[in-house]
N, C-alpha and C positions, 0 to 999 in steps of 0.2 A: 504493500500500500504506500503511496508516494507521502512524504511530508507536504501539510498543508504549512505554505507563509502569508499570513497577512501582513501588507506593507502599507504603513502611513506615511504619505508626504505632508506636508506644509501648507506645501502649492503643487501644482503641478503648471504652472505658468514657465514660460522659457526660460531655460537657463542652467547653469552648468551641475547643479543639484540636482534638476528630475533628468538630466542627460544621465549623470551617475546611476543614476538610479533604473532607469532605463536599459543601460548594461548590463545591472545585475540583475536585472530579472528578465532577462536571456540566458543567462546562464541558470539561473535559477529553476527554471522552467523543464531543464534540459530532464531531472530530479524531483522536481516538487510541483504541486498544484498553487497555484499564485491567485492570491486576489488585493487586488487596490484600492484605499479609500485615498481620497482628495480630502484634506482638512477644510479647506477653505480654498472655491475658487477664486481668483484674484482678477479675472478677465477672461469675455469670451470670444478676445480677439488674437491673443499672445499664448498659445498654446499646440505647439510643434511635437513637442516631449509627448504633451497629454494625448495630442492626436495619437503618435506612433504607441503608445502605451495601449491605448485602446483598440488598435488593430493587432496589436501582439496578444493580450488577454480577454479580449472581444468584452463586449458588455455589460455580459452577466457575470463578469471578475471583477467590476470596479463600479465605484459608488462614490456619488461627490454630494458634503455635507453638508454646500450652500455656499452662498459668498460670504467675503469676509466681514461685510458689512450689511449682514444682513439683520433686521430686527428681530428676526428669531432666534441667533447666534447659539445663546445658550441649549434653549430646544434641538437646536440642531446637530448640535457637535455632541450632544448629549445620545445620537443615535449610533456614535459609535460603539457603546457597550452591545446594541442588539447586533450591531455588523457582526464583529467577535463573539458573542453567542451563538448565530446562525453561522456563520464559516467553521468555528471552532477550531481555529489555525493551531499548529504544534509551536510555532514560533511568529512573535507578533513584532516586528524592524519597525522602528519608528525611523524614517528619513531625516531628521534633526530631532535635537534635543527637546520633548518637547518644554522645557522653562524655556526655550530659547523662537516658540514660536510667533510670528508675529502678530500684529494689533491685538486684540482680547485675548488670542491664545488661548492655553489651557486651564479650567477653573482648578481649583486645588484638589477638591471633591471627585470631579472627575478621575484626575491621577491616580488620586487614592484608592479608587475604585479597583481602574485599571491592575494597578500593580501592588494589588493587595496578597498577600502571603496566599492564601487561597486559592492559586487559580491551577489551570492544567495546561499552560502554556509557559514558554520562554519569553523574554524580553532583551530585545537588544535594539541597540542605538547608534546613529549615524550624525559625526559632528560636521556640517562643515561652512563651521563660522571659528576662525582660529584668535576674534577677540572674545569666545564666549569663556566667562569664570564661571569655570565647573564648581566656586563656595555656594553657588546660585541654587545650586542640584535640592531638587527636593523629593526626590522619589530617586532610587536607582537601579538600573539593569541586569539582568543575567550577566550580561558583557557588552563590549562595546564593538562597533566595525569602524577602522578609523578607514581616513582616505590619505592617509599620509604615513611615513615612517618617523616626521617628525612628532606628529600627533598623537600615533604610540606611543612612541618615547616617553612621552607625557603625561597619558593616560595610566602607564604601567607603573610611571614612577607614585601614582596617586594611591597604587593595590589596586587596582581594577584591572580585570582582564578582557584585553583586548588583541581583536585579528586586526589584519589588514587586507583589505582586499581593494584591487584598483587593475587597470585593464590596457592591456597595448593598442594603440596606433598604431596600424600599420601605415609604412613609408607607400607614399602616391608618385608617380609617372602624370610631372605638368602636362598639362599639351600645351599647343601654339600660344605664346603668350599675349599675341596679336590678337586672332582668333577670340580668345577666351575672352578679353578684356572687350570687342567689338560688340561684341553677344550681349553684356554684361549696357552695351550705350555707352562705353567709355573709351577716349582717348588712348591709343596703344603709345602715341609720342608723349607723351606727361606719365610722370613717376606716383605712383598708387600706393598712399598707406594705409593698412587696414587695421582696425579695432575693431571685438568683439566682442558682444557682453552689453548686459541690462545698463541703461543708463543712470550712475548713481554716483551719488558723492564718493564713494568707494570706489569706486571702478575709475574716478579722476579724472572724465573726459575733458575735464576745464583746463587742465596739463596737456593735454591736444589742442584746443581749440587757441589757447593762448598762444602756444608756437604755431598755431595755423595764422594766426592774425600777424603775427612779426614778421614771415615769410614770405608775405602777399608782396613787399617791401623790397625782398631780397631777389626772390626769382619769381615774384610775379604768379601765375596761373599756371606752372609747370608741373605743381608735384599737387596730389589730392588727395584731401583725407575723408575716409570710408568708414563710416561707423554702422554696426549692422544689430541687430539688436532690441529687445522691448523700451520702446522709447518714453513710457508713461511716466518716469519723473523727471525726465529729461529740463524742464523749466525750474527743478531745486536743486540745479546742479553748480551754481555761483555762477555760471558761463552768461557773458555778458550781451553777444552777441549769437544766436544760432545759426544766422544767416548768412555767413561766412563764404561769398562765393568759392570758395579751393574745399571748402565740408560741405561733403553730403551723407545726413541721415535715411537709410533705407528701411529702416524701422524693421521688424521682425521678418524675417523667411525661411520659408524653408528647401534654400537652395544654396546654405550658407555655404558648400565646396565649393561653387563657382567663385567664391569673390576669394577663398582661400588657395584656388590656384593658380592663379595669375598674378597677383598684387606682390611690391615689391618689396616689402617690410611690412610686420607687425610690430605696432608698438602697444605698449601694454604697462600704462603707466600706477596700474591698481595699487593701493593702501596695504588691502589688508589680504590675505588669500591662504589655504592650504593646499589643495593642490589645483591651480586652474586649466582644465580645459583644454582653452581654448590656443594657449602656450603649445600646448602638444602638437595640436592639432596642425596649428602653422608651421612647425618643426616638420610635423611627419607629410606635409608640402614642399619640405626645400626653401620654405621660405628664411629670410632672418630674422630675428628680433631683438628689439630694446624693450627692456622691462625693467621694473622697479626690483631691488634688492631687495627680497622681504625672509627673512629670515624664518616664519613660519611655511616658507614654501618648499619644498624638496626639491621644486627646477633650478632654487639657486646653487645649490652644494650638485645635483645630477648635473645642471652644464655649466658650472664656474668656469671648465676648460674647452667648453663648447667652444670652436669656431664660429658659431651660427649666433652663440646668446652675447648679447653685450648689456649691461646694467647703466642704467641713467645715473647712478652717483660714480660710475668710473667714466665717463667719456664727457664729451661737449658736444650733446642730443642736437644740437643747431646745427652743426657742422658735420653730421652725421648724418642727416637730413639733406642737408642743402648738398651735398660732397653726390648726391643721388644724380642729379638735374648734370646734363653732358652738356658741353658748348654745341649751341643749335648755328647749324649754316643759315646763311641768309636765306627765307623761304618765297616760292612764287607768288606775285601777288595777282589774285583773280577777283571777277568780281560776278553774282550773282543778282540780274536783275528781274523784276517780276514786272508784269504784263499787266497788270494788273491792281485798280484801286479796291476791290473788295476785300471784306476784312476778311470774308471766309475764305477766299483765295490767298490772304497772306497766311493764314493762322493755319491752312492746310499745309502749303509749302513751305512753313518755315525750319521744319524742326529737322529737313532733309536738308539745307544746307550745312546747319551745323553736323549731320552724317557725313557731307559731303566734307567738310572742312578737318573732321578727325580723321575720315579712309584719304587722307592727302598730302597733309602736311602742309596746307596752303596758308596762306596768309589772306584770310578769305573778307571783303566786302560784301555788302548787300544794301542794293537800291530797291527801300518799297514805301509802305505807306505804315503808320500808327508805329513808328519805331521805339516809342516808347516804353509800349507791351513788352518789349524785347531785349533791349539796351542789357536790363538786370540780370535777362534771366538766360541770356548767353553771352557773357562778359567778354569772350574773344571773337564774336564777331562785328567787324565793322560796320556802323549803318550807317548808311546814306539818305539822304533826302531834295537833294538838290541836283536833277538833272546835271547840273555843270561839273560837276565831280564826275562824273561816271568817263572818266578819259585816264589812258596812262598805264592799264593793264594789262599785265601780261595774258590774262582769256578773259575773255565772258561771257556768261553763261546766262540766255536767255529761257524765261520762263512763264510760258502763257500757253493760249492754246490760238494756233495760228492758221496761215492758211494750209502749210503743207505738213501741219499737227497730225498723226497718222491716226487713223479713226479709232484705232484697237486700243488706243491711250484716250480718246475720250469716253468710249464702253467702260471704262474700269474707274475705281475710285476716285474723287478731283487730283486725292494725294499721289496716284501714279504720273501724273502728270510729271511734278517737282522729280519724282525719281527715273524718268526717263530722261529728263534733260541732263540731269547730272550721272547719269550711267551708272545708278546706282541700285543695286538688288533692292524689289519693292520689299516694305515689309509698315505694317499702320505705328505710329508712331506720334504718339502725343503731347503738342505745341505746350511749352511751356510758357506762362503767361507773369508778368510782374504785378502785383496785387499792392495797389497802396493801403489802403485798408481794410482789414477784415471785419472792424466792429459792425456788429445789425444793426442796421440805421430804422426797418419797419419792424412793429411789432408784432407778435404772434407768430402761428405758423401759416405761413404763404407758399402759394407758388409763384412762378414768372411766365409769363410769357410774351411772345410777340406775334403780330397777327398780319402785319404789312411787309412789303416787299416792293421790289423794281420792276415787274411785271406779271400781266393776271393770273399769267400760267401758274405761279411761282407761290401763290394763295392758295387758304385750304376753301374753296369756291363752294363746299356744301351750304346753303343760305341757314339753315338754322346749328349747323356745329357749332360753333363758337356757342353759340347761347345757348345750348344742351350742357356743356363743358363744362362752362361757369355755372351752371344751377346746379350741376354734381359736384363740382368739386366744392361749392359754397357749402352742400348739403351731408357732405366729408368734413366740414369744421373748417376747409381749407380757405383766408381771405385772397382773391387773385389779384395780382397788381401786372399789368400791363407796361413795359417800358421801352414800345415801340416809338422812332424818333417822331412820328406824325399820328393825331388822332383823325386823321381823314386824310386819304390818300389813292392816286388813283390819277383819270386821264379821262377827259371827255366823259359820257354817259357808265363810264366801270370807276365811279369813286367808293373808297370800301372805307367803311367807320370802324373803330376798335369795337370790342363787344362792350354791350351795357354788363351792369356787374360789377366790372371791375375795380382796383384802388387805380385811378389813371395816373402815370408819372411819365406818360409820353413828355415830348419836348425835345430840344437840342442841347441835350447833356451830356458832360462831360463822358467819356467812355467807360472812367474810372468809379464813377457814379453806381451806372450799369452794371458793372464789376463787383460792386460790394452786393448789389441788389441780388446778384443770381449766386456768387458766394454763399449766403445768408438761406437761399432759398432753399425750400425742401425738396421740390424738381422743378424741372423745364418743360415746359410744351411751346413748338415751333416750329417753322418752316424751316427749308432748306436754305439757309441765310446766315449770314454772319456774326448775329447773337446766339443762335444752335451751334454754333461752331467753339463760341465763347463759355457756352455752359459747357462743353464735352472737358475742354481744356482744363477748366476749374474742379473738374470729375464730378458734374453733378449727372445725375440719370436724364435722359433728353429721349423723351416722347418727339418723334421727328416726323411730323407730318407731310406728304408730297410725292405727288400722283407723276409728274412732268420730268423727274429723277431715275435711276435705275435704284436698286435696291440699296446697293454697293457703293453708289455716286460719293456720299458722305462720307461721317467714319463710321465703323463698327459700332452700332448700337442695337439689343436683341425690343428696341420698343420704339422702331421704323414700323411708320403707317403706311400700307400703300396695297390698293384695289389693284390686284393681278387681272382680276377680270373685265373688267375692261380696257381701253386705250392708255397706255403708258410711257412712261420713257425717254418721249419724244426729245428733250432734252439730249442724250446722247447721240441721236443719231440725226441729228436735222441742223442747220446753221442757224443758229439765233441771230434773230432782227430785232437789233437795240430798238431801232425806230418804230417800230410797231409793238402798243402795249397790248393791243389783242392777239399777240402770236399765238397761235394756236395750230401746227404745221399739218394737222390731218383734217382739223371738223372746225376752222374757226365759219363764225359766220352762219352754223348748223347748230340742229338741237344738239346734237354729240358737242359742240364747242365745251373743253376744259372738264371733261366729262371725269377726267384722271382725279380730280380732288372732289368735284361733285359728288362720285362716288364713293367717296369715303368715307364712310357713315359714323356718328357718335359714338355706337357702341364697339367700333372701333380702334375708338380713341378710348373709350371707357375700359376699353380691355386693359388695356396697356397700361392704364393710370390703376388699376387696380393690381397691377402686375409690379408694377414698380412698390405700390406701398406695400406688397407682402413680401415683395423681396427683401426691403429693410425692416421690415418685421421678423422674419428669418433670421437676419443674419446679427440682429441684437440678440435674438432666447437660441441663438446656437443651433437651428435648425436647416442650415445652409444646404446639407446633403440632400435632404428631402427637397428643398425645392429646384435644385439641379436633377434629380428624380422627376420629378412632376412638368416644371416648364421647360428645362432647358435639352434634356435627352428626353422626353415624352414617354418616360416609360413605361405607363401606366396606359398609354394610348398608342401602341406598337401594332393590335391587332382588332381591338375595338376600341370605341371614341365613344362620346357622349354627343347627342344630335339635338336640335333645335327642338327646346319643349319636354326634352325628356323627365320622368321621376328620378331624380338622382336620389341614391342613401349611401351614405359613406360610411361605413364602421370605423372607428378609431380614424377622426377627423383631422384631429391633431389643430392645425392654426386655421387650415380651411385651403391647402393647397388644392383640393381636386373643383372646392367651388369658385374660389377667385380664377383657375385657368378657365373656368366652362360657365360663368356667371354669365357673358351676356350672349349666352344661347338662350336665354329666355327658361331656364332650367326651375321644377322644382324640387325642393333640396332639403334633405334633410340630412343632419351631420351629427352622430350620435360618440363622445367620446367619457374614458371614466375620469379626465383630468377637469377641474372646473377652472382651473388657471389659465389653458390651452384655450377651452371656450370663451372664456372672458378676454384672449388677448385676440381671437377670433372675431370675436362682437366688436373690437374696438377697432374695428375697417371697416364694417360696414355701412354701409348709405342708410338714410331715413327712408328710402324707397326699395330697399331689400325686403325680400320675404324669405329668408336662409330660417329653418327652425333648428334650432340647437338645441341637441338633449343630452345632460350631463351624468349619463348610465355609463356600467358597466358590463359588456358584451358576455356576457355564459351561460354555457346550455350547465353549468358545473351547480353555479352555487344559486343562493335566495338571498332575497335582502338587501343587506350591508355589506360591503364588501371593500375592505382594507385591504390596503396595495402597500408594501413598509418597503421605504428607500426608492421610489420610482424612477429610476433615469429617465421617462417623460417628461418629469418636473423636478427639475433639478438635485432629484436625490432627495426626494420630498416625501412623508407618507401622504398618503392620499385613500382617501375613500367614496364611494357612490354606490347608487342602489343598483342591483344587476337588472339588464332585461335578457330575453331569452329574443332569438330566432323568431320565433312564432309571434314575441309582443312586436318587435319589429317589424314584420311584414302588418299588424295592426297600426303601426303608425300614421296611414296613409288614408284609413278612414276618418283616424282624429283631423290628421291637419290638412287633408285634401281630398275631402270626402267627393267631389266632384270628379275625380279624377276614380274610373273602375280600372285602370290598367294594370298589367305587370309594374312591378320596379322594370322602369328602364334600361338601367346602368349601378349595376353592385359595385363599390370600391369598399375591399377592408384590408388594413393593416390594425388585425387587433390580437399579435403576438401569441399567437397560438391555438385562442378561441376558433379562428376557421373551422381548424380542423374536427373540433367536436361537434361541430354544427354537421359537417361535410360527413364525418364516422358515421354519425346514427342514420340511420336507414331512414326514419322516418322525418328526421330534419333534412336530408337529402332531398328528399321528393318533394318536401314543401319549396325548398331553394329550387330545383328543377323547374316545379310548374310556376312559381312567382316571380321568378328574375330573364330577361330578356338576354343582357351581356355583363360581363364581372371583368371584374378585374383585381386582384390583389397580391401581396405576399404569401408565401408561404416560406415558414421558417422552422431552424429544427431537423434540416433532411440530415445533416451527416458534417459532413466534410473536416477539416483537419484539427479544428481546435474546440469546440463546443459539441456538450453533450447533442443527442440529438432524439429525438422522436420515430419510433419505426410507423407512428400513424399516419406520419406527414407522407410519405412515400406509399403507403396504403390508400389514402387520399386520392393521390395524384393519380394513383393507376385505376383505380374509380373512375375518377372524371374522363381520363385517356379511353377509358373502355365503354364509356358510356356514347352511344351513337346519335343520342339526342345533344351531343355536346362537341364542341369543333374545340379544339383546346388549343391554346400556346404555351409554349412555357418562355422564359428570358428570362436572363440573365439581368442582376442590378442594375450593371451600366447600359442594359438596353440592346442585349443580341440575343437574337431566334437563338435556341438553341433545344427548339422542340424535337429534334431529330438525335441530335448526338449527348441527349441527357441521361438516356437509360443507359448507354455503355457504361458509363457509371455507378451504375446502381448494383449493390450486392446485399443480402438480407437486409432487405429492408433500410438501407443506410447507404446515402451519394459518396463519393468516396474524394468529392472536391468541392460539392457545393455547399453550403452550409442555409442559404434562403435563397430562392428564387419569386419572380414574377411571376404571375400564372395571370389568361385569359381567356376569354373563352364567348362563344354564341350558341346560344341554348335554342333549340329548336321544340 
């Protein structure tokens, strides 16, 4: 029988403690049954460790016991005792000390509980905080795991016993370091320092940015500093300035080997450390490094004699630095000029110069317009504004679309444009904009939008959209402010008014004005125009309306409007006549005239706006995966869809992914889940004019009543409770709330963790699901595969449905592939031998 370990972290938030810990419970694994509790989440945006942690011990091994500042703190963390009663681990690692956890940490009571003479487990501890005073200790361990030789040292000289356990790097093969660094958006001619690690007073990055500031001085914009990393205290770090053009913060990734194999130093000027990381790791790149002397560290005494390690109190770190930067030749000087007064034509092509100006080595100019956008936020290129400058160069490199523009570059995005001029591999890449101010100038929560433009084609020409738009999104809570430059705009008999509704701030204002406005804003809705180009850049989400475009014209955005079925595009494939406001190159003149935006209906637009608000719904409660599931690989709609009007019921509805993608089919909907948190965050998207019914049950043919759910990873590690309903009350639902309606359920979706299957097992809940349901769709979980237990009914199930002739079945895969055909070579007693949950679909005959 394998030894059970329960391990507590802290946190499990990024960084070089759950990376440790992460190690060890790979090996750990190899031996023992492992499960993870999370103390307290810290973010559910900084979490790389947590991610990989959970695909190595999958779900049902780990339980997180709320944030750290949550008002239930105490309730919460207090639920660790029942974790460790139900696991009943043989050894319980606590990831740091806990005296040494942070904000509220551990109650005394607690501890005491934990580690009271009585129990039938071990206890051991993991320090790795080398300024913590072990007189602090108030409870203590079987033994301890240090992460250092120093730290034993330490520990043993106290009478405690203690292991060590810590893990090799192995040495990397660079590649191209041109290559790498290209990839990466960076300069391969400028010298790359990298740092790694949470940004904190400890970690000293104000020891970086201070020599980034005196440098600027010395060599100018040559050498660049890389900080990669959870940047959430970044602003209590003494650093005076962040905006440092030679620093750039990339904030957390998890692609952090890219920037470890290319860059040309690590420097690492941290306080306090016992073994760090990320030292190694830049080592086991070939890279070198400067780092602080710190005598709790073991890299100091392992490479005193390093060739690779040099210490900041033995050298002069300035000249170690600056000694980087090679005498540069005199470089060619070219000049790129744009064709073009449009802002979206600048804002599209500008960020390919500066591609153009790194793959070159040039000493590059650029003639265009709004140079000020730019000046900051690409400091080595030169801008121009005055025709009479543009003489004296050695190339130049024009950019518009001309007469002998070859047509295959106007079919493709504006942005291929810029990168065919300058011979350079397309790839979308986003304009970096100078922001003078970011304070909210309006109050509440707004959107922005713009509704005018240069010509009619180029309008969203539906006569009542706009005013559909604003009475939704008014009737969403949302105030709309309008900061189109004209409220009435137009040419002869086609003049177009803003919509009524809105907070007007039209006028001829500054651009920067503009700039804070859509900043601030919660999204963007607009045409294909150079204020949509301005929100993309700012990264806000841009609802992009426009029939007269190709799909692709713009940038990449998944909430482009545009009626395929009718007349389109025309835009690419016809000469535009500045002089004529009614172009319209197939139907002007006709009913079909501008027929491309005419047809773009509200609920079109509604989709999208509902698409946008639940993706940043998702991606705050940590539900990102699902809705990459639902909207963006459709996987739920691979073999059956949801149609115009249909009875929708979703089991385990979760936030309301399957009703916000199929809402404005005109659906009725009912959304049954056992979380009332989910529903409640659910309820708070929806319009005054939804009829969504929401029931806060839980799904089983098992139990009656009440039914407690303890630790629910639905809700953040929550217990949770609701009254069950059964199958059969379900299929009742439809008389309660839509008694006019005698049809089948429509369209079944469930994801309710297991429950399918008992409905699906019994013979008698089968037949009712048969003759009641038209098309389904949902998980099935539990089949097998390499790391969780699994269910032999789930695979009993599936061969039910497979064998049943009134049933056409699919099965897929998570991320969205058929694999109806090659799933049963997998299958052995009753157990997949790779998959662990699948999608399953089907049409019932």
């Amino acid at each position: 029988m394998k030894r059970r370990i329960l391990y507590v972290a802290m946190h499990l938030s990024t960084g070089g403690s759950p990376q440790w810990l992460l190690e060890l419970i790979k090996e750990s694994m190899l031996q023992s049954e492992v499960f993870v509790v999370e103390f307290s989440s810290y973010s559910a945006r900084y979490t790389v460790q947590r991610d990989k942690i959970l695909d190595l011990i999958g779900k049902k091994n780990f339980t997180s016991l709320g944030y750290y500042n949550s008002e239930d703190y105490d309730q919460e963390k207090g639920r660790l005792l029942d974790v460790i009663k139900s696991f009943n681990p043989d050894i319980v690692h606590f990831n740091e000390v806990p005296e040494n956890f942070e904000y509220k940490g551990f109650s005394l009571k607690l501890l005491q509980e934990i580690y009271k003479q009585e129990r039938n487990y071990k206890i051991l501890e993991t320090c790795h905080d080398n300024s913590f005073d072990f007189s602090r200790k108030e409870v203590w361990p079987d033994a301890f795991v240090a992460v250092s030789e120093f730290q034993k040292i330490n520990l043993e000289s106290l009478g405690k016993t203690c292991y060590l356990w810590d893990y090799e790097i192995q040495k990397k093969e660079r590649p191209d370091r041109g290559e790498a660094l290209r990839a990466l958006g960076l300069d391969p001619n400028k010298k790359h320092i990298l740092n790694i690690g949470l940004f904190h007073a400890n970690k000293n990055q104000k020891y970086i940015y201070d020599m980034a500031s005196k440098l600027i001085d010395l060599v100018g914009l040559s050498i660049e500093f890389h900080f990669v990393g959870n940047e959430c205290f970044k602003d209590s770090c003494g650093i005076s300035n962040l905006d440092l053009p030679n620093c750039r913060i990339w904030g957390e990734r998890n692609d952090v080997e890219a920037f470890y194999s290319c860059m040309d130093l690590f420097l690492f000027p941290s306080i306090r450390e016992l073994n760090p990381l990320s030292v190694k790791e830049a080592l086991s790149w070939g890279m070198p490094v400067i780092m602080n002397k710190i005598e709790a560290c073991d890299l100091y005494k392992k490479y005193e004699n390093n060739p690779s390690v040099k210490f900041i109190q033995d050298i002069d770190v300035e000249r170690e630095i600056t000694s980087l930067v090679e005498s540069v030749e005199e470089k060619k000087k070219v000049l790129v000029k744009f064709d073009s007064r449009s802002l979206g034509d600048s804002l599209a092509w500008i960020p390919y110069v500066e591609e153009f100006r790194k793959q070159n080595d040039y000493d590059v100019y650029c003639f265009t317009f709004n140079n000020d956008l730019y000046k900051k936020t690409y400091p080595q290129i030169k801008f121009l504004s005055d025709p009479e400058e543009c003489h004296g160069f050695d190339n130049v490199y024009d950019i518009g679309w001309f007469q002998n523009t070859p047509s295959e570059v106007k079919r493709k995005s504006l942005q291929c444009t810029a990168s065919h001029y300058l011979n350079l591999e397309h790839r979308e890449i986003k304009p970096k904009i100078y922001i003078e101010n970011k304070e909210k100038v309006i109050e509440g929560k707004y959107v922005c939008i713009a509704t005018q433009s240069t010509a009619q084609a180029k309008y969203w020409n539906n006569p009542k959209g706009w005013e559909q738009t604003i009475k939704y999104l008014n009737d969403l809570g949302y105030s709309v402010v309008c900061i189109d430059k004209h409220s009435f705009f137009g040419k002869d008999k086609k003049m177009n008014s803003i919509p009524e509704g809105v907070i007007d701030k039209t006028g001829d204002l500054p651009l920067q004005e503009r700039i804070t406005d859509i900043y601030n804003c919660e999204f963007f809705i607009g045409l294909s125009s150079g204020l949509s180009w301005v929100a993309w850049a700012l990264g806000k989400e841009v609802i992009l309306i426009s029939g007269f475009t190709k799909p692709d014209n713009e940038f990449n955005t998944p909430y482009r409007v545009i009626n395929k079925d009718v007349c389109n595009s025309c835009w690419n494939e016809e000469e535009f006549d500045r002089a004529n406001w009614n172009w319209c190159p197939y139907h002007e003149g006709t009913e079909r005239e501008f027929e491309c935006s005419k047809e773009i209906t509200f609920e079109m637009v509604m989709q999208k706006i509902d698409t946008v608000r639940f993706k940043n719904l998702t991606d705050k409660e940590g539900f990102r995966g699902a809705f990459k599931e639902v909207f963006e690989k459709n996987t739920y709609h691979k073999h059956v869809s949801v149609e115009d009007g249909d009875y929708v019921v979703d089991l385990g509805c979760s936030l309301g992914h399957t009703y916000f993608k199929n809402k404005h089919k005109n659906i009725r909907y009912v959304g049954v889940d056992g979380v009332k948190e989910n529903l409640d965050n659910f309820s708070s998207l929806l319009a005054l004019s939804d009829k969504a019914v929401l029931i806060n049950r839980h799904v089983s043919e098992k139990y009656k009543g009440l039914v407690k759910v303890k630790n629910n990873s639905f809700c953040s590690g929550k217990d949770t409770e609701s009254e069950a309903i059964s199958f059969r009350e379900i299929l009742e639902l439809k008389a309660i709330h839509y008694p006019l309606n005698d049809r089948k359920i429509d369209f079944l979706k469930f994801d309710i963790e297991g429950a399918e299957v008992k409905i699906f097992n019994n013979n008698e809940t089968y037949e009712l699901f048969i003759k009641s349901v038209s098309k389904f769709a949902g998980e099935l979980h539990k089949l097998g595969g390499n790391k969780e237990r699994h269910d032999p009914n789930c695979i009993k199930v599936l061969t039910k449905l497979k064998d049943d002739k009134r049933v056409d079945l699919k099965i897929h895969s998570v991320d969205g592939v058929d694999i109806t055909k090659g799933f049963w070579v997998g299958v052995k007693e009753n157990r997949h031998n790779y998959y662990k949950e699948v999608i399953i679909s089907g049409k019932i005959s």
